[in-house]
N, C-alpha and C positions, 0 to 999 in steps of 0.2 A: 909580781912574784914569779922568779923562774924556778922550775922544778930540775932536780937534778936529771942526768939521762935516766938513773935505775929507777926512778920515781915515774918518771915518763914512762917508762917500759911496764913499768907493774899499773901504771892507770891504763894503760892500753892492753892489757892482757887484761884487766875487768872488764873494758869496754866489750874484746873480744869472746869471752865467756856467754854477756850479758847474747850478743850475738847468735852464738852456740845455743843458748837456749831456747833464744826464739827460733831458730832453727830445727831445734829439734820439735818445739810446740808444732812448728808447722806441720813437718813431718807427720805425728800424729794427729793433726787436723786431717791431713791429706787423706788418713787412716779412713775415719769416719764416711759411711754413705752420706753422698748428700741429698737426701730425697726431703724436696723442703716442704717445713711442716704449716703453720698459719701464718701469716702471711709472706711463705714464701723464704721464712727463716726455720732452715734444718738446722739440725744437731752439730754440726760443725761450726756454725756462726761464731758461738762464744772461742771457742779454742782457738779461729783466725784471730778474731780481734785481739785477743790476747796474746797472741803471738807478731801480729802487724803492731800494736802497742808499743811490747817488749822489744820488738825487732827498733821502733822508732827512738825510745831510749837507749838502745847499743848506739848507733849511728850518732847522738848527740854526745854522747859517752866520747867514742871514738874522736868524734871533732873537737871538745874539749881537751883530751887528751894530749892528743896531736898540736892545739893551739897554746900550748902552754901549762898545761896540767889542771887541777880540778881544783876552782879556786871557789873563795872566800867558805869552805867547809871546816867547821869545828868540831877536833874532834869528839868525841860522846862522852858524857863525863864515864870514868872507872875504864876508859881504854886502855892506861895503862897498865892495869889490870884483871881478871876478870870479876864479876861480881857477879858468885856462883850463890850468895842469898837470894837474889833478883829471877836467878837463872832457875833455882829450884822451887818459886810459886809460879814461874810459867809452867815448867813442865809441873806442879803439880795439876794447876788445872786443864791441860791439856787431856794427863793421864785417867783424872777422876771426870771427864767430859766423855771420854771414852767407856769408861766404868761406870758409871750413872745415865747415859744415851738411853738403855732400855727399861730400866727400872725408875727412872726419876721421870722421862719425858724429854723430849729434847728441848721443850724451853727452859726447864730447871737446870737443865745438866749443862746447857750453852751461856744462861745466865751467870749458873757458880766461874764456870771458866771464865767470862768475860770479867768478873769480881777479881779473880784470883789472880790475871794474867796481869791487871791495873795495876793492884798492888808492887807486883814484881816489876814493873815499868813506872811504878811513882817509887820504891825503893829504891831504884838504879841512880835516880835522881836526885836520893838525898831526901823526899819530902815524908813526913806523916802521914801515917793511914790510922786514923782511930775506927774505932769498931762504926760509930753513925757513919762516916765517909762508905767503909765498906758497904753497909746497909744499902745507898745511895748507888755503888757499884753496883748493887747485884739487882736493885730496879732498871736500874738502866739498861743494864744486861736482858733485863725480862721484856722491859720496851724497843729491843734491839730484835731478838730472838721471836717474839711472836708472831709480829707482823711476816719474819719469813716463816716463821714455820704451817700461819695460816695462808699465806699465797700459795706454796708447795704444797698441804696439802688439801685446799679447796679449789684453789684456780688451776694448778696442776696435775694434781691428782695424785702424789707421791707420796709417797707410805712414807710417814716418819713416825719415830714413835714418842705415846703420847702417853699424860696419864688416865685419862680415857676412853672411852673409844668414840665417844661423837664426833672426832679431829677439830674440836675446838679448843682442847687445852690438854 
């Protein structure tokens, strides 16, 4: 399949972008002291790798681009469209993750989110959400969310908040 020039041109200005950001990650890695913590991995680690990552995806970006355009990709169902029901249980639970972080606990509050955001990402799709599915979302959510929230704050030491205070839930 050959892409047209302006198709070419606008895959290659995302690959470019994609670029630009890693670029900029760098930048703020560069930011960071690096005074490295156990074993020898400071605080900057994650922000490189993410941004060496990111930087690796522009570059594949860019070669696809360039060789042809960005093939065998379909587009998302409702692209030609927006699907702003989809759009508004992401950001609800975004917003109520935010709004329930201190009073709920961060495993409840990142559970509902992960329920809410499903929905809006099985909605896009066309599929059913019955109330037991969601049920099912919001354990998975709770089996997603504690395991980090007990690393961070047992093996890290990072205050999240909980609801109550032994940092075990």
């Amino acid at each position: 399949m050959q892409n047209s020039s302006r198709s070419t041109a606008l895959q290659t200005l995302i690959a470019l972008g994609v670029l630009g950001v890693a670029g900029v990650l760098a930048w703020g890695a560069a930011q960071i002291p690096s005074a490295a913590g156990y074993s020898g991995v400071g605080p900057a680690f994650l922000p490189w790798l993410v941004a060496g990552v990111l930087a690796l995806c522009g570059v594949l970006l860019l070669l696809q681009a360039r060789r042809g355009g960005f093939r065998d990709v379909e587009p998302p169902s409702g692209a030609d469209r927006g699907d702003w029901r989809s759009l508004a249980w992401l950001a609800a639970g975004l917003l109520l993750n935010a709004a329930l972080i201190e009073p709920a606990g961060f495993i409840l509050s990142c559970a509902l989110c992960y329920a809410l955001a499903v929905r809006g990402l099985r909605l896009s799709e066309g599929q059913a959400t019955p109330l037991p599915r969601m049920g099912q979302d919001l354990l998975t959510g709770v089996v997603i969310a504690a395991p980090v929230y007990w690393l961070f704050t047992q093996v890290l030491a990072v205050n999240l908040p909980g609801l109550t205070s032994t940092g075990w839930f």
